[in-house]
C-alpha positions in Angstrom: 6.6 1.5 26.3 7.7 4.4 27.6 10.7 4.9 25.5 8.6 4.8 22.5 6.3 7.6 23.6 8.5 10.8 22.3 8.0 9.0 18.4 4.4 8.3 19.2 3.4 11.6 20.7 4.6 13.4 17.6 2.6 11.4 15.4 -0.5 12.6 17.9 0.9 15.7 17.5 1.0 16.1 14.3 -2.9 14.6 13.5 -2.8 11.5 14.6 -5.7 9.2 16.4 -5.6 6.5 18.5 -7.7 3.3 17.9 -8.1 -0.1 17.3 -7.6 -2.0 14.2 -10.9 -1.1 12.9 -10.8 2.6 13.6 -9.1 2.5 10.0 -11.4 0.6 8.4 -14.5 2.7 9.7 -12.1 5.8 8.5 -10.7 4.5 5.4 -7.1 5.0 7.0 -7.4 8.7 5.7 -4.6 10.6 7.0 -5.3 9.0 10.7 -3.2 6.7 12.9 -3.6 3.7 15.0 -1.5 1.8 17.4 -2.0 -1.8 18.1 0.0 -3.0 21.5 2.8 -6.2 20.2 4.5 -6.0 23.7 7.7 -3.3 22.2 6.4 -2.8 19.0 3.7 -0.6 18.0 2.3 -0.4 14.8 1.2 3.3 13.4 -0.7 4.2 10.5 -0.1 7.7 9.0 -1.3 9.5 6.1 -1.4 5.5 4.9 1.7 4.9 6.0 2.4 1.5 8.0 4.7 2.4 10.4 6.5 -0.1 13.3 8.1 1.5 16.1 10.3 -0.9 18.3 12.5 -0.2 21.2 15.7 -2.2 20.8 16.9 -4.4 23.2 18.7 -2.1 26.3 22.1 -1.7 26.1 22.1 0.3 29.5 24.2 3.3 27.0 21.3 4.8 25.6 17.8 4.3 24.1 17.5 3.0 20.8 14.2 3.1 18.8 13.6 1.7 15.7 11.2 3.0 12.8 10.2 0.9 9.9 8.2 1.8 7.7 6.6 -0.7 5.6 6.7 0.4 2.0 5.4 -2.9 0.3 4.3 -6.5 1.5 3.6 -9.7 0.1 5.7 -9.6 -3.5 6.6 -13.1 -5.2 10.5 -13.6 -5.6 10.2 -13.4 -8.6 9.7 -10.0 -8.5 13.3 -9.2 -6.8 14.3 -7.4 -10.0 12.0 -4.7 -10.3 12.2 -4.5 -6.1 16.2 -3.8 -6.8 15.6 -1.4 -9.6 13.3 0.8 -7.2 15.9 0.6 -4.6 18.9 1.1 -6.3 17.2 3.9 -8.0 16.1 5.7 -4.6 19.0 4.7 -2.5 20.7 8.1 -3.3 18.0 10.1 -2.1 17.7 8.1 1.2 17.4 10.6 4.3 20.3 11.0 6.7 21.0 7.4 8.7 17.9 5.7 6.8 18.0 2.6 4.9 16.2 -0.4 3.0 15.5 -4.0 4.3 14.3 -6.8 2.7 11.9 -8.6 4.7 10.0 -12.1 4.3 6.7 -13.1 5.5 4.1 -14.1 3.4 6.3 -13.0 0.5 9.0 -10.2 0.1 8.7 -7.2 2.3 10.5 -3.7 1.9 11.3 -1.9 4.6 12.8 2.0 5.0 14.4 1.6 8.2 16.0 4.5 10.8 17.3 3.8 14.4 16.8 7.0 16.5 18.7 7.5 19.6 20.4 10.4 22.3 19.3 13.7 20.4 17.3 12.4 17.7 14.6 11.9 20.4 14.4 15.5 21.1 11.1 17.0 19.9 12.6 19.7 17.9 15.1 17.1 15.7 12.1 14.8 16.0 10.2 17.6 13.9 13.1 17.5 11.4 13.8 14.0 11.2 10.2 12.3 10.8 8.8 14.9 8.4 11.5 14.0 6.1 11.2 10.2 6.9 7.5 10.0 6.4 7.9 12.6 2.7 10.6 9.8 1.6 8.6 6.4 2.6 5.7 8.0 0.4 7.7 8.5 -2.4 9.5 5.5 -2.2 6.1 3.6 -1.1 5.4 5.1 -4.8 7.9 4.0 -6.7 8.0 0.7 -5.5 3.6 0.2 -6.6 4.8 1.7 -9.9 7.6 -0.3 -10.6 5.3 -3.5 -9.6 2.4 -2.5 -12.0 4.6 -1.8 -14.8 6.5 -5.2 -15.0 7.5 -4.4 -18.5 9.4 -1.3 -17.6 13.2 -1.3 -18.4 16.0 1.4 -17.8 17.4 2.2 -21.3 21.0 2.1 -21.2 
């Protein structure tokens, strides 16, 4: 846990709230955050972002956290199209060391991913990194919920 705490104290830094799973739902989620204990994993909710911060397993070089933001959940497979489009069409603007995942759980999951480590950790590049990470998963979180209620929508070539 304590490795996770420089990520976590800037999101109670910057507005941030701690509390349970139904301080959103009392709150509406409205730019507030919570953080639920899964042993290594803590789950943060931000200006209604969904937010997983895990501390990877110890390599005894240096700490390794890892953000992912959860950008969409639950999608049928047959949906992978429109998920690739919206990918493929933000991958260019992805931050510095970010990328997508494609998850599965109770359907398809996308995922904005970013491992920090070493200097990344330090408060003042933790002030320039997750601004720009949390600006980009709400864009992307975006694109993605228009791309899904548009299912008509094609690229003209």
């Amino acid at each position: 846990m304590d490795q996770l705490l420089p990520v976590i104290d800037w999101f109670r830094k910057n507005g941030g709230r701690y509390g349970d799973s139904g301080f959103l739902d009392r709150f509406d989620g409205n730019d507030s955050w919570a953080t639920l204990d899964h042993g290594d994993l803590r789950e943060i909710h931000f200006r209604r972002l969904q937010i997983f911060v895990a501390g990877l397993p110890d390599s005894g070089e240096e700490i390794e956290i890892e953000l992912q933001y959860l950008l969409d959940h639950s999608r049928a497979a047959g949906e992978m199209c429109a998920i690739d489009d919206a990918i493929k069409s933000l991958e260019p603007m992805l931050p510095e060391k970010a990328y997508f995942e494609i998850g599965s759980s109770a359907g398809t999951d996308i995922f904005l991913i970013r491992v920090l480590s070493g200097k990344d950790l330090e408060p003042e590049n933790l002030d320039q990194i997750l601004p720009t990470l949390n600006n980009f998963a709400e864009l992307a979180m975006k694109h993605v919920s228009i791309l899904y209620t548009a299912p008509t929508y094609c690229r003209l070539q």
